[in-house]
KEMIMI-153322 format. One line per 2 residues: number of its first residue (from 1); for each residue x, y, z of C-alpha. Coordinates in nm, 2 decimals. Example, Ala and Ser with C-alpha at 12.3 -4.5 7.8 and 13.67 -1.06 7.14 Angstrom:
1> 1.23:-0.45:0.78 | 1.37:-0.11:0.71
END
This chain:
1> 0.72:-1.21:-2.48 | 1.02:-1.18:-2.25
3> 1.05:-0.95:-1.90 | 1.37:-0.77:-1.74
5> 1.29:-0.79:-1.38 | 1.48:-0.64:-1.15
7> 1.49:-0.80:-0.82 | 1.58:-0.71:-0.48
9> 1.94:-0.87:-0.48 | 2.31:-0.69:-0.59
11> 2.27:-0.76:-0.98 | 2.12:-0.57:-1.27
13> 1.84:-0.78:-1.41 | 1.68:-1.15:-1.42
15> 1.51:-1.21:-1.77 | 1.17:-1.44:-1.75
17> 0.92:-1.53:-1.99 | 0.55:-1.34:-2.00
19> 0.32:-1.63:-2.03 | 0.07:-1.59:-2.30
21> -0.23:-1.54:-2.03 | -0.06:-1.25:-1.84
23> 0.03:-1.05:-2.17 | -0.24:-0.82:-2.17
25> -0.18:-0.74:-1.76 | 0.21:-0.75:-1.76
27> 0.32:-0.41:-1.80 | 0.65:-0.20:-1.79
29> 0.70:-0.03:-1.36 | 0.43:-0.33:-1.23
31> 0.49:-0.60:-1.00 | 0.52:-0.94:-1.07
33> 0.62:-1.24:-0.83 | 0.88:-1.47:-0.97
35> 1.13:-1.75:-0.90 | 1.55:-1.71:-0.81
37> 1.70:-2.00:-0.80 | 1.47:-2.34:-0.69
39> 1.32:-2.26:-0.39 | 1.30:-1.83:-0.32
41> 0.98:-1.62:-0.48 | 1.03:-1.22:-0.49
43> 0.86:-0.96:-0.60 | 1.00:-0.79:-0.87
45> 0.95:-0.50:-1.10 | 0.94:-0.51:-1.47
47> 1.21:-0.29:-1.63 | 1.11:-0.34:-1.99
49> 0.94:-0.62:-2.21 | 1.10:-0.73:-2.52
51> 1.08:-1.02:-2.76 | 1.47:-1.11:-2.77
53> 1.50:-1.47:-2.60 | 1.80:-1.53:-2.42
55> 2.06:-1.75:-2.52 | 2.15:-2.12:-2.36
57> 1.97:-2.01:-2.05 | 1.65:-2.18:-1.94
59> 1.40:-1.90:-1.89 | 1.11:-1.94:-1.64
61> 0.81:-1.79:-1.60 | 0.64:-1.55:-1.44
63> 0.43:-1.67:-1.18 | 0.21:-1.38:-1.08
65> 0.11:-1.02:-1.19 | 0.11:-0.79:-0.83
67> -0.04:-0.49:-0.99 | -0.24:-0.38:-1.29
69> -0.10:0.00:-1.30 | 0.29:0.05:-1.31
71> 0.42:0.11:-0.92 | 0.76:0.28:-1.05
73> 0.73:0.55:-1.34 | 0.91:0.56:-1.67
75> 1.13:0.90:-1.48 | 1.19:0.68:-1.17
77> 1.37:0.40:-1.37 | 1.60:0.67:-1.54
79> 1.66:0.82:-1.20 | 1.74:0.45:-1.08
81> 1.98:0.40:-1.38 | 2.16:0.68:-1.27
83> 2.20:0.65:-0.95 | 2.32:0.26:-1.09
85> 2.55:0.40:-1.28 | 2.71:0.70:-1.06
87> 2.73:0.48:-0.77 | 2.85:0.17:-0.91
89> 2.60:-0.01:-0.76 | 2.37:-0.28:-0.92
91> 2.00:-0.21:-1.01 | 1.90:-0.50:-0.79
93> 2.03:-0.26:-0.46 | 1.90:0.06:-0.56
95> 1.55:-0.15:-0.58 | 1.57:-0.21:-0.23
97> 1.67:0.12:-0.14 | 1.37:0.25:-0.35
99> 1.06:0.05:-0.25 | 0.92:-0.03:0.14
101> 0.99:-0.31:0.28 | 0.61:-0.43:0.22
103> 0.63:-0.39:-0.15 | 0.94:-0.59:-0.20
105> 0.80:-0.88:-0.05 | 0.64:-1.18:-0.20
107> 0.28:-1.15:-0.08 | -0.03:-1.27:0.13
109> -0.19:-0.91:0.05 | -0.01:-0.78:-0.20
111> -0.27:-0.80:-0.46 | -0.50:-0.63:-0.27
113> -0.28:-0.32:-0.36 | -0.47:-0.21:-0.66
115> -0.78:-0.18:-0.42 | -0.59:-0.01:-0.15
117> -0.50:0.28:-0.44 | -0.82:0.31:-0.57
119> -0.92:0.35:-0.19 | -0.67:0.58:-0.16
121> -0.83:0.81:-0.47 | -1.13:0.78:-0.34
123> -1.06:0.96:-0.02 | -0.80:1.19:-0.14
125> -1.07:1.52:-0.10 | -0.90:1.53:0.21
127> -0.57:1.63:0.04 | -0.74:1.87:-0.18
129> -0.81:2.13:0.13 | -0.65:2.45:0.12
131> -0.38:2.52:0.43 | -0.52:2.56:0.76
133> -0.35:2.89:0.86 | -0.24:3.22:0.72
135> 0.14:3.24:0.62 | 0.35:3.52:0.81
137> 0.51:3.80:0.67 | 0.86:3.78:0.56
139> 1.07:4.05:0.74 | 1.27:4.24:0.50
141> 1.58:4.08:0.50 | 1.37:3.69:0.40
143> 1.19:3.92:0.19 | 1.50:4.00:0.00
145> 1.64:3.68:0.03 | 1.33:3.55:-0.11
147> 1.33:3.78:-0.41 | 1.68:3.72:-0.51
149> 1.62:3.33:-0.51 | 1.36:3.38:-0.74
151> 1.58:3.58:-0.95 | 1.90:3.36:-0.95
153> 1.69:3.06:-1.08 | 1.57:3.29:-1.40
155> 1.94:3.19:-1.50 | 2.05:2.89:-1.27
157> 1.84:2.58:-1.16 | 2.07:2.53:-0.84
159> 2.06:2.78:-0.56 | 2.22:2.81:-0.26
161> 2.09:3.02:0.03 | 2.35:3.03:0.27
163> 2.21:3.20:0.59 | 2.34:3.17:0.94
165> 2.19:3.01:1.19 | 1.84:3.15:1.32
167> 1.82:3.35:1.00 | 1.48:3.26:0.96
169> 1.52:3.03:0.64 | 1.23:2.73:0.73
171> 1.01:3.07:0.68 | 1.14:3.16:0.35
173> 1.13:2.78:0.23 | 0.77:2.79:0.35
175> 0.69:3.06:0.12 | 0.90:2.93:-0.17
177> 0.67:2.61:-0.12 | 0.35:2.76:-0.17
179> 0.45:2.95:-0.48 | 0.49:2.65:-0.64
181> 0.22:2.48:-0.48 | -0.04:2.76:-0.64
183> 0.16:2.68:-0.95 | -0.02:2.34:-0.94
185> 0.38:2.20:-0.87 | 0.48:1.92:-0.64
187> 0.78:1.98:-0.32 | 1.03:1.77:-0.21
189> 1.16:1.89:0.15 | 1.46:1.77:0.24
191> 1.63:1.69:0.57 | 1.90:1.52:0.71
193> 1.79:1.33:1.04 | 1.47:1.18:1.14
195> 1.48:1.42:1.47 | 1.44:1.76:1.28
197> 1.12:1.62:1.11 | 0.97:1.64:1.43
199> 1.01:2.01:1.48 | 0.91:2.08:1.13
201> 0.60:1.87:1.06 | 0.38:2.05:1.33
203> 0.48:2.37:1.17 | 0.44:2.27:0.77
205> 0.14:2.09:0.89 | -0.04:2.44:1.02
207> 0.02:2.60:0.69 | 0.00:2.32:0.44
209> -0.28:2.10:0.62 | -0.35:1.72:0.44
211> -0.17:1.84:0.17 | 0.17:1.74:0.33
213> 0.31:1.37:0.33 | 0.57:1.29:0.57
215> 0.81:0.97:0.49 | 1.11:0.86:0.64
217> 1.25:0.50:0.82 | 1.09:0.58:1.17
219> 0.74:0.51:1.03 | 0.63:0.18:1.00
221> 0.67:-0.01:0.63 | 0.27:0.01:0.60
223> 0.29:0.40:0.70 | 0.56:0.41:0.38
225> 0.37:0.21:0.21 | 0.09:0.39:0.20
227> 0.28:0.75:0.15 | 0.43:0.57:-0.17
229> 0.12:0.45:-0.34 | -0.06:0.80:-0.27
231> 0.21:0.96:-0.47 | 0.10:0.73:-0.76
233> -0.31:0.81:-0.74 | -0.51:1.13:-0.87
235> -0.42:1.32:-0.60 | -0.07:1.29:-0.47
237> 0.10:1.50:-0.16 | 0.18:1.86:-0.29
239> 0.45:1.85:-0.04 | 0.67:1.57:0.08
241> 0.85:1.61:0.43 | 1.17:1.37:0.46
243> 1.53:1.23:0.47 | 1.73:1.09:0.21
245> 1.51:0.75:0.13 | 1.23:1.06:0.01
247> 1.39:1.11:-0.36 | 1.27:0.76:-0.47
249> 0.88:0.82:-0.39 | 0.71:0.90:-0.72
251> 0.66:1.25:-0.79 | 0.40:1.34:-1.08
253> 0.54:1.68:-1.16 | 0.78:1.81:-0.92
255> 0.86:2.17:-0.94 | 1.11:2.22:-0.63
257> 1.36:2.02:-0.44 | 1.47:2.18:-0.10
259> 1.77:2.04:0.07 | 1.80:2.18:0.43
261> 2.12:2.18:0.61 | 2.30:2.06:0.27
263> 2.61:2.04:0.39 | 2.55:1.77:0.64
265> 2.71:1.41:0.64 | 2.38:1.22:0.71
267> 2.25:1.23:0.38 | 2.50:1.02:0.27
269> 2.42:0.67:0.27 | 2.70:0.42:0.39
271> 2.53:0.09:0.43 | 2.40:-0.12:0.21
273> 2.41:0.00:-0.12 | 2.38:0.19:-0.29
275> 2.59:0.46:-0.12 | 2.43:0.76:-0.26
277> 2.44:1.14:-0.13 | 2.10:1.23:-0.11
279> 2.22:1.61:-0.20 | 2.38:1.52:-0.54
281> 2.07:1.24:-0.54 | 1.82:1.52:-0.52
283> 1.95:1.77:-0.78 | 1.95:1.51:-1.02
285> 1.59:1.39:-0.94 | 1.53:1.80:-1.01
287> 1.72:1.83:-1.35 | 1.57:1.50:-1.43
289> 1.21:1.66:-1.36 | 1.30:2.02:-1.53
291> 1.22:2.18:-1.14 | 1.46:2.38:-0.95
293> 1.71:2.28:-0.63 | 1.79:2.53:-0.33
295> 2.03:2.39:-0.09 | 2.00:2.58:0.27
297> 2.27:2.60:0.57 | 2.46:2.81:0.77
299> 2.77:2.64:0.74 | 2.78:2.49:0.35
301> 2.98:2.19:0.25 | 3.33:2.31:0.05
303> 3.22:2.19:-0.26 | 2.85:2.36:-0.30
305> 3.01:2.69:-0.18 | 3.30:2.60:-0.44
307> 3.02:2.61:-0.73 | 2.86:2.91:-0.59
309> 3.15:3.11:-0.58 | 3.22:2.96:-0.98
311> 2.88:3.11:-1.06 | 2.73:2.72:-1.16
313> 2.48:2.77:-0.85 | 2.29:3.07:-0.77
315> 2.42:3.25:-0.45 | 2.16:3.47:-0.17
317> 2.35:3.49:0.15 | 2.12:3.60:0.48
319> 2.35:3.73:0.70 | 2.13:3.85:0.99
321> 1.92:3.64:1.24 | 1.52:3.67:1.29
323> 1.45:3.96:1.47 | 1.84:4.14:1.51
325> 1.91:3.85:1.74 | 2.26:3.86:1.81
327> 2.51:3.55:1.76 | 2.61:3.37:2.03
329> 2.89:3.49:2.25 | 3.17:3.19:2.25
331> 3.42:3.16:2.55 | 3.71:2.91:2.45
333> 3.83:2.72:2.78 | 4.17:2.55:2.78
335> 4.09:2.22:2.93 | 4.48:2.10:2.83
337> 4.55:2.43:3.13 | 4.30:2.34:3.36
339> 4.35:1.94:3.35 | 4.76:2.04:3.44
341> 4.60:2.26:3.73 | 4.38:1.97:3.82
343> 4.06:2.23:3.83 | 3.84:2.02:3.58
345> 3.57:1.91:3.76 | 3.51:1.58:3.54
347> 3.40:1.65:3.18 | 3.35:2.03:3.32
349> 3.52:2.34:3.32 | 3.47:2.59:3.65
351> 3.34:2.84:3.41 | 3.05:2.57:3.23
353> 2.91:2.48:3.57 | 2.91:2.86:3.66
355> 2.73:2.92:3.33 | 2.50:2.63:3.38
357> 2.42:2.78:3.72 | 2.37:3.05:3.59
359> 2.15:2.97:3.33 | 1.92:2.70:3.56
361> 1.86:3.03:3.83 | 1.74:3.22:3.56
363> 1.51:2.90:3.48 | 1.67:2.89:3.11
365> 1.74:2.58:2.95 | 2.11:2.40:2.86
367> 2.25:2.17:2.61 | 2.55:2.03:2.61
369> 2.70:1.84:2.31 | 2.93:1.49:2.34
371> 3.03:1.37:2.02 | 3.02:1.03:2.19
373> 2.72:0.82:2.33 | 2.80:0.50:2.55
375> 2.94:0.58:2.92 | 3.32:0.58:2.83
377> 3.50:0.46:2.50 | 3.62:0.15:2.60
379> 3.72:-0.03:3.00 | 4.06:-0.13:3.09
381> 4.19:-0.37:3.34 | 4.39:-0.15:3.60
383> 4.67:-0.41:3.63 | 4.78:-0.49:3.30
385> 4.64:-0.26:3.07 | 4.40:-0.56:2.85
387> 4.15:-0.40:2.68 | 3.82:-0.63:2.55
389> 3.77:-0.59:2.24 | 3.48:-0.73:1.99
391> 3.51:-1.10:1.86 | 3.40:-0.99:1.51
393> 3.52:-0.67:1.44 | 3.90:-0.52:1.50
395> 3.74:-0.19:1.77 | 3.72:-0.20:2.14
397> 3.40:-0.26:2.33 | 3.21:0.07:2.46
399> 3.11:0.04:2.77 | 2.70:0.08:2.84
401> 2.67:0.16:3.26 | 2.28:0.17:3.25
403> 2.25:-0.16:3.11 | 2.58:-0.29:3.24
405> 2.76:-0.42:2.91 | 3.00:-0.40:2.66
407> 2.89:-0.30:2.30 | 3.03:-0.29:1.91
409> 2.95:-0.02:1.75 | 3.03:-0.14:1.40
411> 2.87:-0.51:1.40 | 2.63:-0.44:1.70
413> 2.69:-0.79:1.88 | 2.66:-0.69:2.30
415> 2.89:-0.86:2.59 | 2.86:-0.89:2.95
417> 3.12:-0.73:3.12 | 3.40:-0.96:3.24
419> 3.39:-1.03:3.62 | 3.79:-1.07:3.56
421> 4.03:-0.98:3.34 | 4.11:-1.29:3.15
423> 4.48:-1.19:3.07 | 4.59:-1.16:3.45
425> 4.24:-1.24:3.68 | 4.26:-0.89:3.83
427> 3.84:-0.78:3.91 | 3.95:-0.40:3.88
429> 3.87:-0.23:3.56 | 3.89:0.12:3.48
431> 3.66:0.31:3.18 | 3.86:0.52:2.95
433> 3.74:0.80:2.78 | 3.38:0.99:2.81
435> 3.04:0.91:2.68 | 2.71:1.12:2.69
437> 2.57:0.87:2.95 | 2.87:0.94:3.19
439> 2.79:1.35:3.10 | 2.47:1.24:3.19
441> 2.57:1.09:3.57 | 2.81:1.35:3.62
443> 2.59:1.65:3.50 | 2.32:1.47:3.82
445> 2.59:1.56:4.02 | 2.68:1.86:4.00
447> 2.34:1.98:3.98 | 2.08:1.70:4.11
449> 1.77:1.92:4.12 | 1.79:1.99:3.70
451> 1.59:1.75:3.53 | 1.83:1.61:3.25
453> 1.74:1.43:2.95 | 2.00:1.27:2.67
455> 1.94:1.21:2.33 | 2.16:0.99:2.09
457> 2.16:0.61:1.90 | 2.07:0.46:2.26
459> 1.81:0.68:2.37 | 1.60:0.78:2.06
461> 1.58:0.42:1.84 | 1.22:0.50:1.78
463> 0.99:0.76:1.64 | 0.82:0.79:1.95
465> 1.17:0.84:2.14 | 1.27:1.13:1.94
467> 0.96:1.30:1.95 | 0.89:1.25:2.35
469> 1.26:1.41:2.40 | 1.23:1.67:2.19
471> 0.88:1.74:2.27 | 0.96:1.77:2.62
473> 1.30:1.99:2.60 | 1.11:2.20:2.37
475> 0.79:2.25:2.69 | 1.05:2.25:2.92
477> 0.98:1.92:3.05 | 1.35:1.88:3.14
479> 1.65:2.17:3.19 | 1.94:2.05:3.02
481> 1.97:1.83:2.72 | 2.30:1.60:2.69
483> 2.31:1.45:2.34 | 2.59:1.40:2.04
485> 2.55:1.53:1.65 | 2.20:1.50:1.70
487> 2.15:1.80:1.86 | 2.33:2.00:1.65
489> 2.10:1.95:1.31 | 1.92:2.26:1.28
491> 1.73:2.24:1.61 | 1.53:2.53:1.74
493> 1.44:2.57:2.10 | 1.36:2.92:2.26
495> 1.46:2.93:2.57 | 1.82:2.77:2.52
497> 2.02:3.02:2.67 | 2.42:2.79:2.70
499> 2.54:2.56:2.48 | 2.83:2.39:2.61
501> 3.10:2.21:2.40 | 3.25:1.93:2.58
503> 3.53:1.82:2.38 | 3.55:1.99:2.00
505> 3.89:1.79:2.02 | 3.72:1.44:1.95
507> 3.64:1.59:1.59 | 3.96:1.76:1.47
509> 4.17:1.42:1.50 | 3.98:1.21:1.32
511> 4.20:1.10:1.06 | 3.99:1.24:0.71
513> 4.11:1.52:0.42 | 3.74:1.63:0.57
515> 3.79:1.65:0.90 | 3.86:2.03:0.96
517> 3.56:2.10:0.74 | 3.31:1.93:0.96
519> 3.47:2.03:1.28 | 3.39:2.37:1.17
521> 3.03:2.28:1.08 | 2.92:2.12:1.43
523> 3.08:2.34:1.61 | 2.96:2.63:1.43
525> 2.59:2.47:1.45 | 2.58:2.34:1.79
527> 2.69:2.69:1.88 | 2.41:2.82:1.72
529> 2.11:2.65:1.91 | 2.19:2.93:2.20
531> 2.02:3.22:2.22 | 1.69:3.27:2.06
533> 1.44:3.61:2.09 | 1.61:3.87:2.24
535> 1.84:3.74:2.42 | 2.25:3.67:2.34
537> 2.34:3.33:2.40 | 2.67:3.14:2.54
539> 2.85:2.92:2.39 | 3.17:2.76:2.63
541> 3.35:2.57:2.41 | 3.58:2.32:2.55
543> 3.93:2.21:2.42 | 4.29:2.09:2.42
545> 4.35:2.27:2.11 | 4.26:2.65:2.18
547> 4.50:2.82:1.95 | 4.45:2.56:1.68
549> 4.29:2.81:1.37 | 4.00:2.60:1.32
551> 3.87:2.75:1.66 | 3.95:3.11:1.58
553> 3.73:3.07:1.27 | 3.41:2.92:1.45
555> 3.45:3.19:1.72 | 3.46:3.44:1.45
557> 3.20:3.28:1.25 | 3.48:3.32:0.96
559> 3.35:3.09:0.73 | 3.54:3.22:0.41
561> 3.85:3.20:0.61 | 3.77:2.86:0.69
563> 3.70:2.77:0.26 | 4.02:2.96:0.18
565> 4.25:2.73:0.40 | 4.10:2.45:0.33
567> 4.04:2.48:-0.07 | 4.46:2.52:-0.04
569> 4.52:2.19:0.10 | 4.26:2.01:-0.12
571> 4.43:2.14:-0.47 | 4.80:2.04:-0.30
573> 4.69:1.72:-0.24 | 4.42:1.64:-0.52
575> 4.08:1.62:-0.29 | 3.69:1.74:-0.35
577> 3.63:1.97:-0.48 | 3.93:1.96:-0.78
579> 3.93:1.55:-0.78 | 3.65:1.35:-0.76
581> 3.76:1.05:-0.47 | 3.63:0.69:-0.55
583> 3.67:0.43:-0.23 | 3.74:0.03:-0.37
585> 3.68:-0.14:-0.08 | 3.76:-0.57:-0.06
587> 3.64:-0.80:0.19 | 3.72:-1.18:0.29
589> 3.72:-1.38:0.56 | 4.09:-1.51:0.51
591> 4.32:-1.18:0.59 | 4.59:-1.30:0.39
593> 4.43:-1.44:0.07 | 4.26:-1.06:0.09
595> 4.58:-0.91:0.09 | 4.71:-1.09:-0.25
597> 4.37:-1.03:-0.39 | 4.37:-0.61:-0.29
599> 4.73:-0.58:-0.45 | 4.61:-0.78:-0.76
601> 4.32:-0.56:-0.76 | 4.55:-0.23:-0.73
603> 4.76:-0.33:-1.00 | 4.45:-0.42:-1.24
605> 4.29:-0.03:-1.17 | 4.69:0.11:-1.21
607> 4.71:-0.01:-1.59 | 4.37:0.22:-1.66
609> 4.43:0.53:-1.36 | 4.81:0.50:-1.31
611> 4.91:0.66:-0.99 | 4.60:0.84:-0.92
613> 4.56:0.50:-0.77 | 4.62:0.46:-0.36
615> 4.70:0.16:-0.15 | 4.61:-0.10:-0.12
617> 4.54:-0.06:0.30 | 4.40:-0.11:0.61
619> 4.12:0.11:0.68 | 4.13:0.25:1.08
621> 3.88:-0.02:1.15 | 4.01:-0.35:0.93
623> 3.77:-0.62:1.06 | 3.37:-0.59:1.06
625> 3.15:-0.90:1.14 | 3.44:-1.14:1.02
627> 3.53:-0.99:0.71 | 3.87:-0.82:0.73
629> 3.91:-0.50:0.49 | 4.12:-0.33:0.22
631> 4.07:0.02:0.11 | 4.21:0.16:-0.22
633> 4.20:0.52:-0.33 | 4.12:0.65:-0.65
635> 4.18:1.01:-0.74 | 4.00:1.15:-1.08
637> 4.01:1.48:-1.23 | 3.67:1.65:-1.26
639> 3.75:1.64:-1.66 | 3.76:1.26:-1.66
641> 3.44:1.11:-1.85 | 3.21:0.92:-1.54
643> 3.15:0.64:-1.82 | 3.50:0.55:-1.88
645> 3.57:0.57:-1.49 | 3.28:0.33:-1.40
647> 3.35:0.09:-1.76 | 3.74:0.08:-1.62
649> 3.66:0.03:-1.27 | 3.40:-0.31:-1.37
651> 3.66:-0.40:-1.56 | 3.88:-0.46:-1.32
653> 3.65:-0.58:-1.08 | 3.53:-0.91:-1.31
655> 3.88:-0.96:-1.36 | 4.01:-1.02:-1.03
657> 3.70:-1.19:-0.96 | 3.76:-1.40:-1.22
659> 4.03:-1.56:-1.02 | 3.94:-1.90:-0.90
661> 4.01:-1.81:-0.52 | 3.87:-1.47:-0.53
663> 3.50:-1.70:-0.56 | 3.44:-1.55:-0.17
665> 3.58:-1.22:-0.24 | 3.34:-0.88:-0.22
667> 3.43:-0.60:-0.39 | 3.19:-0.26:-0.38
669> 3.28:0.09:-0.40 | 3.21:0.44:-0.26
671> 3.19:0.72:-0.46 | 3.22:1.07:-0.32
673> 3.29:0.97:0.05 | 3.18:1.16:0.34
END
């Protein structure tokens, strides 16, 4: 007997012989510990046992059974293959995606596993409680909302509830959740950053006691570990609380997969592979399972709202906020004016520190969003302009004041700041460009008896950092809150009363067909964390480009505006949601060889897509960790048959690397970018 093992490594399968011993114990989804190559042992996963011996390849055997129940289910492989397949990504990588670290690894406990489940079932009476608190009564507009989901999925499996901010749709999700629940069904609750889950866990936790599993990269592998194998025993988690990694934990019989804040860019995965969207992930895990999908947000990505307006999802809308609050009040402030009258104060307006006054007297609370952590972008030398930039990766080095260095962004690696400039020996540098820690110095300043805390990458690395910032904004341990996108993910403190905007300008020039779309989106969310219970909220909202439309539609909260302009561009110029976009990216150490390789590569994919294909070119940052980078584009109709795409696209990538000095050469793809 024969075994397809997949392993944690970027290929499909490894085929091994069953020795006659194990037989009876090696079974299809366990664990089994194996050799790769002649010195490394991993565990792997059987995919399937068959009797077909390989040809002119000497097959080894397995040295070890982990487990003596499956660990992956016959519906997780398909949903593994698929996300394989749609991703073009190998089996190997979506394994490690899949599985905590701890179960991946070749073992000095591992096969105490089986104990640790039985354990596990043993104990589970504690998940078998009913929920510690009464649910609270839907006002009538959730009440309606939460009628006419019910009724949309009598005829569509996909829903989206599109209600604007404060609308009160955590409550109606709570509700949904416990319908199913008494219906004996699993939930999957989906959001899109670690920090919300701390908000929402407390509160899911009150009404859904032991019966709610929370899972995401912030706990530790055992904490995972353990989330994973309860899924697999008697008495699983009737409700699952977490980010994208959450549609690979084993669900028994899911009935409902809620995606919050849907439209948002951190469910898609960038690196490693594979680079799935956790959104697109998640409605197929439902199909897959026969439950149904609802997708929440105030501000919904182009292409959900596209199928709801088609009439392929199911549409509520929830118009009003809990309790008649009122939206917030936004105030666009000219910064390109004020900096030509020299009244900017720094990163601030005279009308933000007056509203932050303001708001601090009345002992209210502030946040102010900087899509930008560090101190400043990058430092200059005064003299002759040299700018140090990272050793491994073509981007300048931001600049870190607390801990006095120089940082990469992309690769990570830290430097000490120069005591010279090495281009002319001048000691004088200047920092360009502004960073939420330099908000955070400046924002002292001007107003040193506010207690201020900041939250982004720097910050909140841990779980416990998250939870002690938020935790403490939210008891109004500290006045005003300085962070980047993080605070704008569907955050809900009370006494907010200002939200300031520091530079919505940083956004609108990225250079991406998407990059109107998401302007709109954070600025339309970070406006709405102001003003909560009965009171109107301010929004100042900083910029160079105040008669730019985009800002006319977030004042005006003119979302459909917003989808008509933009669905006119992306049909001109063949984007989401008419095309379907695929990213070939190729990476080598030696720029120019990569360059030969990229057109060869571009000219392979032209014989199958013609000129739907783009480039080959540089992407804005060329160089990561060594490897310099090529980018082609590929633009597919929605018609086009995903098989023949992905079958054409592996074509050409075993031809070029086929190519005797393409043996260093990395080629990997990204479908639907973000």
């Amino acid at each position: 007997m024969f075994a397809d093992v997949i392993l944690p490594v970027p290929f499909e399968t490894f085929t091994y012989a069953v020795p006659r011993e194990m037989q009876e114990q090696v079974v299809e989804g366990s664990r089994v510990l194996v050799q790769l190559g002649k010195t490394k042992t991993y565990a792997g996963v059987v995919l399937r046992l068959h009797t077909q011996q390989p040809e002119g390849v000497q097959i080894k055997p397995i040295i070890q059974v982990l487990d003596a129940q499956p660990i992956v289910t016959q519906s997780q492989f398909r949903f593994w293959q698929w996300i394989a397949s749609y991703y073009l990504s190998p089996l190997g990588d979506v394994y490690k995606a899949a599985f905590p670290g701890i179960l991946k690894k070749a073992p000095t406990g591992s096969t105490k596993l089986n104990s640790r489940k039985k354990n596990q079932a043993e104990q589970a009476q504690t998940l078998t409680g009913d929920r510690r608190e009464p649910l609270s009564q839907l006002n009538e507009t959730q009440q309606k909302a939460y009628d006419a989901i019910w009724q949309t999925w009598q005829e569509k499996d996909i829903t989206l509830l599109h209600g604007v901010t404060s609308s009160g749709k955590t409550e109606i999700y709570i509700h949904l959740i416990e319908q199913h629940i008494r219906q004996g069904k699993q939930v999957l609750y989906l959001l899109p950053e670690i920090a919300l889950t701390t908000q929402i866990t407390e509160r899911l936790r009150r009404a859904f006691g032991n019966r709610l599993g929370v899972y995401h990269s912030k706990f530790t592998d055992k904490e995972r570990a353990e989330v994973y194998q309860q899924q697999l025993t008697d008495h699983p988690y009737d409700l699952i609380l977490g980010v994208r990694s959450s549609v690979f934990l084993p669900f028994q019989r899911l009935g409902l997969v809620i995606v919050d804040e849907e439209h948002e860019t951190s469910y898609k995965q960038q690196d490693p592979a594979p680079r799935y969207h956790a959104r697109s992930a998640a409605i197929m895990l439902a199909q897959q399972s026969r439950a149904k999908t609802l997708l929440g947000t105030a501000t919904p990505s182009i292409e959900t709202y596209h199928l709801a307006q088609q009439g392929r999802y199911g549409y509520v809308p929830l118009t009003q906020r809990f309790a008649n609050m009122q939206l917030p009040q936004i105030e666009v402030i000219d910064i390109k004016r004020l900096r030509f009258q020299k009244r900017m104060k720094g990163a601030f307006s005279p009308r933000l520190l007056e509203a932050i006054d303001q708001a601090l007297q009345q002992q209210e609370q502030v946040i102010l969003f900087q899509n930008r952590r560090g101190f400043s972008s990058f430092v200059q030398c005064k003299q002759c302009g040299w700018v140090p930039r990272c050793q491994h990766c073509d981007v300048s080095l931001t600049y870190h004041k607390k801990m006095n260095n120089l940082s990469c962004h992309y690769c990570g690696k830290v430097y000490p700041l120069p005591p010279h400039c090495p281009e002319c020996g001048n000691k004088d540098f200047g920092s360009i460009g502004t960073g939420t820690e330099k908000i955070e110095e400046q924002i002292q300043k001007h107003f040193p008896q506010a207690r201020v805390s900041r939250m982004d990458l720097d910050t909140a690395k841990t779980r416990a950092a998250y939870e002690k910032i938020i935790d403490g904004f939210a008891h109004f341990e500290s006045d005003i809150l300085i962070g980047t996108q993080m605070v704008s993910k569907g955050l809900d403190f009370d006494n907010v009363s200002v939200v300031g905007i520091l530079d919505a300008d940083t956004m609108l020039n990225i250079p991406d067909f998407r990059s109107y779309e998401r302007s709109f989106q954070t600025l339309a969310q970070v406006a709405g964390r102001a003003g909560r219970k009965n009171r109107v909220g301010k929004v100042i909202l900083q910029t160079r480009s105040a008669d730019a439309p985009i800002i006319h539609h977030v004042v005006s909260n003119d979302y459909p505006a917003m989808y008509q302009e933009q669905m006119q561009e992306r049909q001109l110029f063949h984007y989401p949601p008419f095309h379907r976009i695929i990213y070939v990216y190729l990476r080598h150490r030696d720029n120019q060889l990569l360059q030969h390789l990229a057109d060869q590569m571009a000219n392979t994919l032209r014989q199958s897509f013609g000129d739907r294909v783009l480039g080959p070119d540089r992407p804005p940052v060329s160089r990561v960790q060594s490897m310099h980078i090529r980018k082609i584009i590929i633009k597919i109709e929605n018609s086009a048959s995903p098989a023949a795409v992905r079958a054409a696209l592996i074509q050409a990538q075993k031809h070029i690397l086929s190519i005797p000095v393409a043996a260093n050469l990395n080629v990997y793809y990204d479908v639907d970018p973000q």
